[in-house]
C-alpha positions in Angstrom: -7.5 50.4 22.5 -9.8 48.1 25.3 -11.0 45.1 23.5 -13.8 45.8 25.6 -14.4 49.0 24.1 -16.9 49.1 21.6 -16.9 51.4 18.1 -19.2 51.4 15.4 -18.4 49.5 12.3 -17.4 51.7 9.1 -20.3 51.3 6.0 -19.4 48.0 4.1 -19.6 49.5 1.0 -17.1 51.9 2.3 -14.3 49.1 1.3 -17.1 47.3 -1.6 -16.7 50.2 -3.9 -13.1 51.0 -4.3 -13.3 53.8 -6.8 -14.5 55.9 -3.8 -10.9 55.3 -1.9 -8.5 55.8 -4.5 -6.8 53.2 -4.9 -8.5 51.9 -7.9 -5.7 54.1 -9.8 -3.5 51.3 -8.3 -5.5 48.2 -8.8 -7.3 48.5 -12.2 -4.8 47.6 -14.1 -3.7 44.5 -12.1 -5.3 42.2 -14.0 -3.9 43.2 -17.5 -1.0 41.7 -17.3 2.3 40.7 -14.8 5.4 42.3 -15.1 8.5 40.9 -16.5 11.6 40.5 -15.4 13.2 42.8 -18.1 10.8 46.0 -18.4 7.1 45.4 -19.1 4.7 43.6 -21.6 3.0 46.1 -23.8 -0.6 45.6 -22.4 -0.1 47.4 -18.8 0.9 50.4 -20.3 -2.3 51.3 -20.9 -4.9 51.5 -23.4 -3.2 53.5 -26.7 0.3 52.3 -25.8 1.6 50.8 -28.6 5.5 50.7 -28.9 8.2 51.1 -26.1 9.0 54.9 -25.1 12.7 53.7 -26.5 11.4 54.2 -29.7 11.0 58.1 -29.2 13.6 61.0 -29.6 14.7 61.9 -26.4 12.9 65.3 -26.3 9.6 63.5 -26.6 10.5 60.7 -24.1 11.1 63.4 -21.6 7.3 64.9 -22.2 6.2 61.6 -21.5 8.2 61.0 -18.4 7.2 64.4 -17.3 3.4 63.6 -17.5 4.1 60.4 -16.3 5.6 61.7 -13.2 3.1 64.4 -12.4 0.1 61.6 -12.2 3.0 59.2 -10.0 2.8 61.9 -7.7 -1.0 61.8 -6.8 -0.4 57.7 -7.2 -1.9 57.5 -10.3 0.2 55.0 -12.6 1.5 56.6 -16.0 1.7 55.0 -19.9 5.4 53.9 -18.8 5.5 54.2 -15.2 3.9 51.4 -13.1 3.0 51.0 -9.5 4.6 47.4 -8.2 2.9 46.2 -4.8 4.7 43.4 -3.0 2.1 42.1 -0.5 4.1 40.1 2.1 4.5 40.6 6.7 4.6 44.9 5.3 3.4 45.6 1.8 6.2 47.4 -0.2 5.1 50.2 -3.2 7.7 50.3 -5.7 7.6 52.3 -8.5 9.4 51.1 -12.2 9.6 52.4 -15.9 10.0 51.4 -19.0 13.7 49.4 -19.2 13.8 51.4 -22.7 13.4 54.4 -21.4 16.7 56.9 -21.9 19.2 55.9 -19.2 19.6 59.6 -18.0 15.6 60.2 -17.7 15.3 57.1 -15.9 18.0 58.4 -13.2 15.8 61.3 -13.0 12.5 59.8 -12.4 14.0 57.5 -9.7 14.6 60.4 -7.8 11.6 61.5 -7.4 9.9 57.9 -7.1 10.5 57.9 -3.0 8.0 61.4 -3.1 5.5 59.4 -4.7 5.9 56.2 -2.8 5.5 58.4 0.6 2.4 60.2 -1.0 0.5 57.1 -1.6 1.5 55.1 2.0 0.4 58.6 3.3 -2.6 58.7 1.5 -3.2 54.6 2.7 -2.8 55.4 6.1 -5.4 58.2 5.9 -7.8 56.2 4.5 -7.5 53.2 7.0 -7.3 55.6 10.2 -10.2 57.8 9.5 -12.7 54.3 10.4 -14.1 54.5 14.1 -12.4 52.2 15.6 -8.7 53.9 14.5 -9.6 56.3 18.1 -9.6 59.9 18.3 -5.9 60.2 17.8 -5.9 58.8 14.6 -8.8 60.3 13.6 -6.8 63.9 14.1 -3.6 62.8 12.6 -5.0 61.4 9.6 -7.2 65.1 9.1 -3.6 66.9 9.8 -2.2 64.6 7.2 -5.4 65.4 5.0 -4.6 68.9 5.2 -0.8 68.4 4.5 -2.0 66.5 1.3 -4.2 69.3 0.2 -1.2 71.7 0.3 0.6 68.7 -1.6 -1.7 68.3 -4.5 -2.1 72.1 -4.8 1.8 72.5 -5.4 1.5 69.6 -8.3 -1.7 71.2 -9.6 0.7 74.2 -10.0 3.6 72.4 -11.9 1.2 70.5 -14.3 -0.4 73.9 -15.5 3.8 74.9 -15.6 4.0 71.8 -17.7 0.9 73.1 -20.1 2.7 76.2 -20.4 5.9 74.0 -21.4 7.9 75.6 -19.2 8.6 72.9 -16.9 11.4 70.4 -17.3 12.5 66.8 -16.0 15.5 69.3 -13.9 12.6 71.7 -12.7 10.1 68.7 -11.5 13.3 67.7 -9.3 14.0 71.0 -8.1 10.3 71.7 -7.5 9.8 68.4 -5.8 13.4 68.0 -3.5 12.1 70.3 -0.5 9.2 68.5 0.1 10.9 64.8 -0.4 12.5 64.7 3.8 9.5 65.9 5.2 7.2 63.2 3.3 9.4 60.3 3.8 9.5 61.4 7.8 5.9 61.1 7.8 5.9 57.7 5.9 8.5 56.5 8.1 6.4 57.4 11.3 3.3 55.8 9.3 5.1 52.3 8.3 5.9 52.3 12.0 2.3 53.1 13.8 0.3 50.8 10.8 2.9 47.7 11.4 2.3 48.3 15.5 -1.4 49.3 14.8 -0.4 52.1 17.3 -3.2 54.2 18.8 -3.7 56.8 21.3 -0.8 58.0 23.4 1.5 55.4 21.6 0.6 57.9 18.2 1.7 60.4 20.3 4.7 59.4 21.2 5.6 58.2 17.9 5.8 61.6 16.7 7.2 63.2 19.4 10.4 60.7 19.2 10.6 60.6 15.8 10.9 64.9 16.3 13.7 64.5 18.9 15.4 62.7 16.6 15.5 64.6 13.2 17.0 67.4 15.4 19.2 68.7 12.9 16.4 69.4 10.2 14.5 72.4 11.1 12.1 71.8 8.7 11.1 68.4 9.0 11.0 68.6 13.2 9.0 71.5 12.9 6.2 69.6 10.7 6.8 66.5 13.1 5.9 68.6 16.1 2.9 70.4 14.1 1.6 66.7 13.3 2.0 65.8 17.4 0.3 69.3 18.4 -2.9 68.4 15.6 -2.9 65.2 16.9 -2.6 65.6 20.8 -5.0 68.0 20.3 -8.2 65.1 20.8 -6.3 63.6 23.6 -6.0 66.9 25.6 -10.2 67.5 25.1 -10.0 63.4 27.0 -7.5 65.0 29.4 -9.7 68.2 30.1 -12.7 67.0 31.6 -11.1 64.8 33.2 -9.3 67.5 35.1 -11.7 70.0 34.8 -14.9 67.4 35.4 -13.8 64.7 36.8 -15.5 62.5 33.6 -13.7 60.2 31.6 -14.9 60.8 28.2 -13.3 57.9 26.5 -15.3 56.3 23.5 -12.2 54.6 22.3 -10.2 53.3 25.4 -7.2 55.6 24.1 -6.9 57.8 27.8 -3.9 56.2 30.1 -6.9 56.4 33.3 -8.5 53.4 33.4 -11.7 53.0 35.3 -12.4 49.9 37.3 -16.9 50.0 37.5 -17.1 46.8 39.4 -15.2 48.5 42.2 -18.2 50.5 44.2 -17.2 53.0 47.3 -19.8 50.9 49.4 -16.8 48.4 49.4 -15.0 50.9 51.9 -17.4 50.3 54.8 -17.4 46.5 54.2 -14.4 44.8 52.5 -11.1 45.0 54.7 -8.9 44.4 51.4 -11.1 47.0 49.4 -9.0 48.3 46.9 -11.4 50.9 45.6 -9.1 54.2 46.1 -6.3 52.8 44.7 -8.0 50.6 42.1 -11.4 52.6 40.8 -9.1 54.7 38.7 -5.7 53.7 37.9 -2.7 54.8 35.6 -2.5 52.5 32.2 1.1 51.7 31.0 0.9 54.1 27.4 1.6 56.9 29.5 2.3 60.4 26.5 5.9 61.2 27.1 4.9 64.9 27.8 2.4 63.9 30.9 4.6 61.0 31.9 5.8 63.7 34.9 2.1 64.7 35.9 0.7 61.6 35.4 0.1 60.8 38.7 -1.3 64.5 39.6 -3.8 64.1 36.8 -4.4 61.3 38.5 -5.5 62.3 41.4 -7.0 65.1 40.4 -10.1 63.8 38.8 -10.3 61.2 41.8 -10.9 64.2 43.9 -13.6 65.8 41.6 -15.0 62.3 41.7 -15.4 62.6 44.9 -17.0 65.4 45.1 -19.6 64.0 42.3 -20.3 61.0 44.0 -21.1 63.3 47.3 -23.5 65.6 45.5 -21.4 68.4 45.0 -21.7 68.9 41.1 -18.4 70.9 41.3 -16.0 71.9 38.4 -12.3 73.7 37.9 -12.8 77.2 36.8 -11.8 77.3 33.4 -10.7 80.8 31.4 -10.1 80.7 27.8 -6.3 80.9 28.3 -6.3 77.8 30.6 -7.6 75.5 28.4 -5.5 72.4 27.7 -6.4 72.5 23.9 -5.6 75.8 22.9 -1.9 76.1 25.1 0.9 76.4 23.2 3.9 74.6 25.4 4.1 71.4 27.5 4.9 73.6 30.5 1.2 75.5 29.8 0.0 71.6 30.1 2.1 71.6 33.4 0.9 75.3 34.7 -3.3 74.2 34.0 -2.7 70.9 35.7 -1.0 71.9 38.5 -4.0 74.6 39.1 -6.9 72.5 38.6 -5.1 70.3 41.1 -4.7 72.6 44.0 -8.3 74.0 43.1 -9.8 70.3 43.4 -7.3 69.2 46.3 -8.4 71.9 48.4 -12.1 71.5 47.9 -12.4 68.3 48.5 -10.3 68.5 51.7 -12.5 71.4 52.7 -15.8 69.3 52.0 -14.6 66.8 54.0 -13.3 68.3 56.9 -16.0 71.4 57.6 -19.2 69.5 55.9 -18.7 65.7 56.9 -16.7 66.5 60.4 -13.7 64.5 59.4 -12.6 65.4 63.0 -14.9 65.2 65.0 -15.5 61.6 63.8 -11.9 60.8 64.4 -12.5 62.2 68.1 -15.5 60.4 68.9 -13.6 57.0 67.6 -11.0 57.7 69.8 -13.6 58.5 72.6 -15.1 54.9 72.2 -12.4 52.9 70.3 -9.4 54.3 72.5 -11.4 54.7 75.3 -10.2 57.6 76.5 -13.7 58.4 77.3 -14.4 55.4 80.0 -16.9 56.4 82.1 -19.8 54.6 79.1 -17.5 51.5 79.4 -17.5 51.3 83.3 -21.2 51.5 83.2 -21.5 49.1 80.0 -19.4 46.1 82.1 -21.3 46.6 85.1 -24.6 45.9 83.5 -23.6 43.3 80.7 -21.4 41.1 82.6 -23.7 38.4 83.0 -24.4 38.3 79.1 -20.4 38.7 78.1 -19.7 35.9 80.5 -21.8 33.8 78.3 -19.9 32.1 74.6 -19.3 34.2 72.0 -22.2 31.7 69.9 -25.0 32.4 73.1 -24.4 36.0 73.1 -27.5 38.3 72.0 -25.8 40.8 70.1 -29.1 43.1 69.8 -29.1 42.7 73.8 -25.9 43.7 74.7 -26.4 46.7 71.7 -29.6 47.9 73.6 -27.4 47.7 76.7 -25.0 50.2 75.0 -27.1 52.4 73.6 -28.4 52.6 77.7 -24.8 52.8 79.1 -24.7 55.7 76.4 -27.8 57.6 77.2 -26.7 57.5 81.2 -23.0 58.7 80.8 -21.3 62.0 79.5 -21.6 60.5 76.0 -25.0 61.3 75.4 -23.3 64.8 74.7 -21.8 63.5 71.3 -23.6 63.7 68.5 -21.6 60.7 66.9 -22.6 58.4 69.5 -26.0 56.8 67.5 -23.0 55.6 65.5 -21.7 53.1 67.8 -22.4 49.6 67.4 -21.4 46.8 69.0 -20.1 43.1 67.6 -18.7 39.8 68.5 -16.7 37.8 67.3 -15.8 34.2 67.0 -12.2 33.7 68.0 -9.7 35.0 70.4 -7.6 38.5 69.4 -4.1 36.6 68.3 -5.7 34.5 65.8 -7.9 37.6 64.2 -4.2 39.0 64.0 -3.0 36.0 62.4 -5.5 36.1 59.9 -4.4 39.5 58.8 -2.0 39.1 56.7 -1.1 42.3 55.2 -0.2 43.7 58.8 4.0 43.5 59.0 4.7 41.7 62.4 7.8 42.0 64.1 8.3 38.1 64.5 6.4 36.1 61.4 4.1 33.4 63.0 4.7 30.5 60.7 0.8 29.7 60.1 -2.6 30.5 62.0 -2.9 27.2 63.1 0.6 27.3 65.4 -1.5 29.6 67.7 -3.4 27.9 70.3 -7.1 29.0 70.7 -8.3 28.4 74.3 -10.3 25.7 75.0 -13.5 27.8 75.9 -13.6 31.8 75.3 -16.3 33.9 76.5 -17.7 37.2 75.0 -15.2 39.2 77.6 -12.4 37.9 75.0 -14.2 38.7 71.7 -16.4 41.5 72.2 -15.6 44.6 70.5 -17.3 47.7 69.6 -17.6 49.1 65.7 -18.3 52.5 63.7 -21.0 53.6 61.0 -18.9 55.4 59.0 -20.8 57.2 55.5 -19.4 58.7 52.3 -16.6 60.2 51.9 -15.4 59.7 55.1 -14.9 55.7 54.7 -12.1 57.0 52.0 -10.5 57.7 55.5 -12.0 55.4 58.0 -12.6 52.3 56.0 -13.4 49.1 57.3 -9.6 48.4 57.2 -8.7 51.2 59.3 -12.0 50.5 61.6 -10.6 46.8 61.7 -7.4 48.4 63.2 -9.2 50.3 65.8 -11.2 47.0 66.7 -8.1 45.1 67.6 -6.8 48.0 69.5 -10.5 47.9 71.6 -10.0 44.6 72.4 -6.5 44.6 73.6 -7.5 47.5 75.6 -11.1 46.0 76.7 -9.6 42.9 77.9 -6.7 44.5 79.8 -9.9 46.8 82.2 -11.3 43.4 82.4 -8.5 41.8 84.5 -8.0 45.0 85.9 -11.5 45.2 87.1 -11.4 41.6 87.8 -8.0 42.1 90.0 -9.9 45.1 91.7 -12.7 43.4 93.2 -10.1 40.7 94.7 -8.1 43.3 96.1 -11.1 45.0 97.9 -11.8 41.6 98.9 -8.7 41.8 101.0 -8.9 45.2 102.2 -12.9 43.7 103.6 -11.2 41.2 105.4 -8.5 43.5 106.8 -11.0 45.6 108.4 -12.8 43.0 110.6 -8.6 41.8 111.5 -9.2 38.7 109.8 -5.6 38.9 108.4 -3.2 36.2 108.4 -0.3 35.0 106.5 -2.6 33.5 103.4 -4.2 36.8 103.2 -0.7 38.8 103.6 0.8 36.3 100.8 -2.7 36.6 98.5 -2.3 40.7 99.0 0.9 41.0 98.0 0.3 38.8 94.9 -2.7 40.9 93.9 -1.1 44.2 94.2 2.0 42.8 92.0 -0.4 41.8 89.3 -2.7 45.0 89.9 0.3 46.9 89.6 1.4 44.6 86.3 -1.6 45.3 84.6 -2.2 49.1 85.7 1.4 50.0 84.3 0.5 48.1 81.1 -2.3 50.6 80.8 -0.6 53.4 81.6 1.9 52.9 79.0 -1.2 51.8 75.7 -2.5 55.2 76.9 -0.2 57.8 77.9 2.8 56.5 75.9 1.0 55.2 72.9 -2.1 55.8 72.2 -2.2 60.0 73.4 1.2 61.2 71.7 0.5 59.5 68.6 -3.0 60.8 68.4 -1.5 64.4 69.1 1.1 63.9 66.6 -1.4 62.9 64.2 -3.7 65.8 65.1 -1.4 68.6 64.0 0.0 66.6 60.8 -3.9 66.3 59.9 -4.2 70.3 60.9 -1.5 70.8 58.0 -2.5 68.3 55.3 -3.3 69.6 51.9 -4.5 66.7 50.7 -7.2 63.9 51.0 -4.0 61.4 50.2 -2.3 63.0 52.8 -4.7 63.0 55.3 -5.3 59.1 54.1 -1.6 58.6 54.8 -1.3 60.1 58.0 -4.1 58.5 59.2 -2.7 54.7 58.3 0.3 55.8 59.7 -1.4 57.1 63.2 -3.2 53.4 63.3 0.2 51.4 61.9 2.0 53.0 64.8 -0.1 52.6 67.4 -0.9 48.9 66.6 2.9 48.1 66.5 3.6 50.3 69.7 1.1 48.1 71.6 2.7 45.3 70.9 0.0 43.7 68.5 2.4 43.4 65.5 4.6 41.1 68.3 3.4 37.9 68.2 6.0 36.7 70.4 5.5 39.2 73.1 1.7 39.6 72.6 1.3 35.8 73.3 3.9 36.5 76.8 1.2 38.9 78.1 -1.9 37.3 77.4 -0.6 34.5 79.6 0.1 36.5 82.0 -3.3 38.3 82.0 -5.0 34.5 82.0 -2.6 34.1 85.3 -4.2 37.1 86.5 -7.8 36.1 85.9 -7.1 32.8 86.8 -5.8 34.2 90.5 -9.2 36.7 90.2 -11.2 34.1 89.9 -9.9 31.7 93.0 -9.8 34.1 95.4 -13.3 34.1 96.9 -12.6 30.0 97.8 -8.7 30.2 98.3 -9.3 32.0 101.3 -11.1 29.5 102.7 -11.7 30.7 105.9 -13.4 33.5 104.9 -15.9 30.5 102.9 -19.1 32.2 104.4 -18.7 35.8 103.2 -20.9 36.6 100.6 -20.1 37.9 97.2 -21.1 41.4 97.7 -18.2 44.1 97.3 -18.5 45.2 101.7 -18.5 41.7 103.9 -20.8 40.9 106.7 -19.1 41.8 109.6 -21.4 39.7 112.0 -20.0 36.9 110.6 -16.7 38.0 110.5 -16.7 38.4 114.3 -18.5 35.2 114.9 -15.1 33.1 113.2 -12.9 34.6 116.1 -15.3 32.3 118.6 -14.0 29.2 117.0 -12.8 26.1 119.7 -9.7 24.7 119.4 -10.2 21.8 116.7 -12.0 24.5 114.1 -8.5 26.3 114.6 -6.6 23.2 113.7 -8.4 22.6 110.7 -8.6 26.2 109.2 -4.5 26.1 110.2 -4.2 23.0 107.8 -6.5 25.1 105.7 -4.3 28.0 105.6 -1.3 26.1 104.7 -3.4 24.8 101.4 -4.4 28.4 100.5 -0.9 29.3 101.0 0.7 27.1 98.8 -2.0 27.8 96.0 -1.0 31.2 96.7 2.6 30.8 96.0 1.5 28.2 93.1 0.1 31.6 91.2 3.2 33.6 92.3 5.4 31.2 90.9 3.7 31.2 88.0 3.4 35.1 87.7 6.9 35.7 88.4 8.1 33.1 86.3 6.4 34.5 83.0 7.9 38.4 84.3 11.0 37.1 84.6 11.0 35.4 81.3 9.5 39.1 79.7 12.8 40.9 81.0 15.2 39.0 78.0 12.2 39.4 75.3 12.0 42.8 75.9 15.5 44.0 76.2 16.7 42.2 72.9 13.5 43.4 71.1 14.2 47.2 72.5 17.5 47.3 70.3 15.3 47.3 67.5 11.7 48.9 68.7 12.9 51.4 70.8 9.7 52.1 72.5 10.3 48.7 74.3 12.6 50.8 76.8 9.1 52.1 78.2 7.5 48.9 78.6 10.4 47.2 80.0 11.0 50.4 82.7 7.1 50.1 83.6 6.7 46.4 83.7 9.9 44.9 84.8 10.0 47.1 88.2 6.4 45.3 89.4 7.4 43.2 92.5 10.6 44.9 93.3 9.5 47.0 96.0 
């Protein structure tokens, strides 16, 4: 039992007053006298006992012994038997007699001393367990005991009013006595073992159930073995049946093997990324009963899912018919047969709740909408109009601007049309997307980074790096998208959020070129330049192409129909850790080694994005609008011949910067194509990437 569980104390003068227990028949004599080491001293035989029982005929001493027996059998000490207690680690009862006692009758009465010795450890242990804080367990063994003992003292009620009638003998005591002498030391035996191991609850239980299996070969005895484990289980299975019917632990005792953790609250989900609250709020103990050890786990899980249910409102319970009652079946495959039903019936509801009440899918759509993106046309309208503010450091940012700036981009675009979209919120935060990952430690990377510090964090960031959209996700759903799953999606956003970035970034350079090829201001910088940006516009598209078409979409569809099928909140739960496992190690996130290969090339990108308004220098004058002036386009061609010296020494400078970036970009491709092919052995989803990525620049 918990230490922590509290039971009220039994009445003090429960133990002050022994004559109300019993054992006073035991202990009132204790202070007449000590026994010898030959026999006894005259003075604890008894008041009236005034000569050894040696000194009668043998037909008298077997009276006596007869009388003497029939009150040793209801642990009442005799005028020449005596109770011996040997308090030590286990307190032994003996019985003796008289050493003068007739050698035959004394043979006799030892045979029937083990009865009595069982009857009075029985009677002990009954008296002991029936206090509060024994458990309900006890408390029902010791009243199937009590009713064993009733039976008992009835059948020696009977053979004292045989020995009134004289027509009972030391031979007929035996005789009367022998059937009943295995069963009652099999039930002291299980009692020395449950008081020396204070045994309660399920271990009770068990006890008696092992202690059957093994006294196999006597009929009689397993049979009242297994009657004492069905009386006693029988308190248990009441714990067990609201709990499976209810969903309510009705423990006063700590003796049920579900423990409940109260500290752990489901508004944990939404907030703590290690929550443990599914796992943790109710959890198996070790004293499993042998004969639920094989259901344990559905029982489990079956009052998780009512709990559920209670915590949403939904004051739901099991249909129960007399004949499925856990306390009144007869077999432990009955036990098996009710559990098994209230599973399904609690399983399914739940899972129905979930999915047609709370919209389980249509959340998980309108995630992937935002999250995934595969909705953009919010996001092309969100960059356009917070550029200025995401340009700024993550610490300047206004997060309550750029939100209001959502909610805008939200109302203006096709997402006004979902009715999840008041849901999504927008965060920043304070350090680049490889270190977040590296501060994750319960995510399995494919190459083990030796410590968050090995990874370099740029020297400045801006909120284009470290923004990242979030989800209000309620009860119950947060069982399914908790913040640790939300987490997932976040570092999926922001891989994906960057990567449009440089694309849009690369973009507005290359219609910079395609400007100046209109008003024939090409020339060998500006061939070089457009070649570059097409390679890297082409790097970066294909890297899309293959997050979203050959990550992102099949998964999601795979996870789709396997949700379509689940019949269980776990299994939904699983499949949907699976869907976001996947997906994060499939876009290379759980790669440290070629995540950190592809952000440098992305900074080459931006870094190229970013110079090409002043590496082509002569095109210095054009504005920064996406269409140049043409007027001043035309007005360069008028040039005299020292401006076209100086923009030719001009153009060599742009040049070489030019090739300075290609280097640099082809360099970190060419060093990709080795990562990739030795990593594909083992990820074989790398063979995409590599086909998509290592074929830029070899047209």
């Amino acid at each position: 039992m918990d230490s922590s569980v509290a039971s009220p104390s039994t009445p003090k003068w429960n133990v002050d007053r022994p004559f109300l227990t019993g054992r006073f028949h035991q202990e009132k004599k204790s202070a007449s006298g000590v026994a010898e080491s030959k026999g006894f001293s005259m003075d604890i035989f008894g008041p009236g006992v005034d000569k050894p029982i040696g000194c009668y005929h043998a037909a008298i001493q077997e009276l006596i012994v007869i009388d003497d027996l029939l009150s040793a059998l209801v642990g009442i000490e005799g005028r020449y038997v005596s109770i011996r207690r040997v308090h030590g680690k286990e307190e032994i009862i003996t019985f003796q007699v008289d050493a003068s006692m007739d050698l035959a009758l004394q043979e006799s009465a030892k045979r029937i001393f083990p009865l009595c010795e069982s009857y009075l450890l029985i009677t002990q242990f009954v008296e002991s367990r029936s206090q509060f804080k024994s458990g309900l367990v006890n408390h029902a063994f010791a009243s199937a005991l009590r009713t064993l003992l009733l039976d008992y003292q009835a059948m020696v009620a009977q053979l004292e009013h045989q020995f009134r009638l004289r027509k009972l003998s030391v031979q007929g005591l035996w005789f009367y006595c022998q059937p009943m002498i295995g069963s009652m030391q099999a039930l002291s035996i299980v009692i020395k073992k449950a008081s020396s191991n204070n045994f309660i609850g399920s271990a009770v239980l068990n006890l008696l159930q092992s202690q059957a299996k093994a006294m196999a070969g006597d009929h009689v005895v397993r049979s009242l073995l297994e009657k004492m484990s069905q009386c006693a289980s029988q308190a248990y299975l009441g714990i067990l049946e609201r709990w499976v019917y209810e969903g309510v632990i009705d423990d006063p005792y700590g003796e049920f093997f579900i423990a409940e953790n109260k500290s752990l609250q489901k508004e944990s989900l939404t907030r703590d990324y290690d929550t443990k609250y599914w796992q943790k709020r109710y959890s198996l103990k070790d004293d499993i009963p042998s004969f639920l050890a094989n259901a344990a786990e559905t029982i489990l899980t079956t009052g998780k899912y009512l709990n559920v249910m209670r915590e949403c409102g939904h004051s739901i319970q099991v249909p129960v018919s007399e004949n499925s009652k856990l306390t009144t079946v007869g077999s432990n495959h009955r036990y098996l047969e009710c559990i098994k039903a209230a599973y399904d019936f609690a399983s399914g509801e739940l899972l129905n709740l979930i999915k047609e009440k709370y919209d389980l899918m249509g959340k998980l759509r309108s995630i992937k909408h935002y999250l995934l993106l595969d909705q953009g046309d919010f996001l092309v309208h969100f960059m356009d109009i917070s550029r200025e503010e995401l340009m700024k450091k993550p610490d300047e940012i206004s997060v309550e601007k750029l939100q209001s700036l959502l909610d805008l981009a939200l109302r203006s675009t096709a997402a006004v049309a979902d009715p999840c979209h008041e849901d999504l919120t927008c965060c920043v935060e304070r350090t680049t997307l490889m270190k977040r990952l590296s501060t994750l430690k319960d995510l399995q990377t494919s190459q083990i980074v030796s410590s968050s510090s090995d990874i370099e964090e740029p020297v400045s960031i801006t909120g284009l790096e470290t923004f990242s959209l979030s989800f209000k996700v309620r009860w119950p759903l947060s069982l399914v998208i908790s913040r640790k799953a939300l987490t997932k999606y976040q570092l999926i956003f922001r891989f994906l959020f960057h990567c449009k970035n440089v694309n849009r970034q690369l973009c507005a350079a290359w219609q910079l070129h395609q400007g100046l090829r209109r008003v024939d201001m090409q020339g060998i910088a500006i061939s070089v330049s457009s070649l570059l940006c097409r390679d890297m516009l082409k790097f970066i598209n294909s890297l899309l192409h293959y997050l979203t078409f050959e990550v992102l979409e099949p998964n999601w569809h795979v996870m789709h129909s396997r949700l379509q099928t689940a019949k269980s909140i776990d299994e939904v739960i699983q499949h949907h850790d699976f869907f976001l496992e996947k997906c994060l190690r499939e876009c290379l996130l759980l790669s440290p080694v070629l995540l950190k290969k592809l952000e440098k090339m992305k900074s080459i990108c931006l870094q190229y994005a970013a110079a090409a308004q002043w590496l082509i220098s002569y095109s210095s004058d054009t504005t920064n609008s996406d269409s140049p002036n043409l007027e001043k386009y035309k007005q360069l061609k008028l040039r005299t011949p020292s401006q076209k010296l100086k923009v030719t020494s001009e153009n060599a400078q742009v040049i070489e910067s030019i090739l300075k970036f290609e280097r640099e970009f082809a360099g970190e491709l060419e060093s990709l194509g080795p990562i990739l092919s030795s990593s594909s052995r083992a990820e074989p989803y790398l063979t995409h990437l590599a086909q998509w990525l290592l074929g830029v620049g070899r047209d």
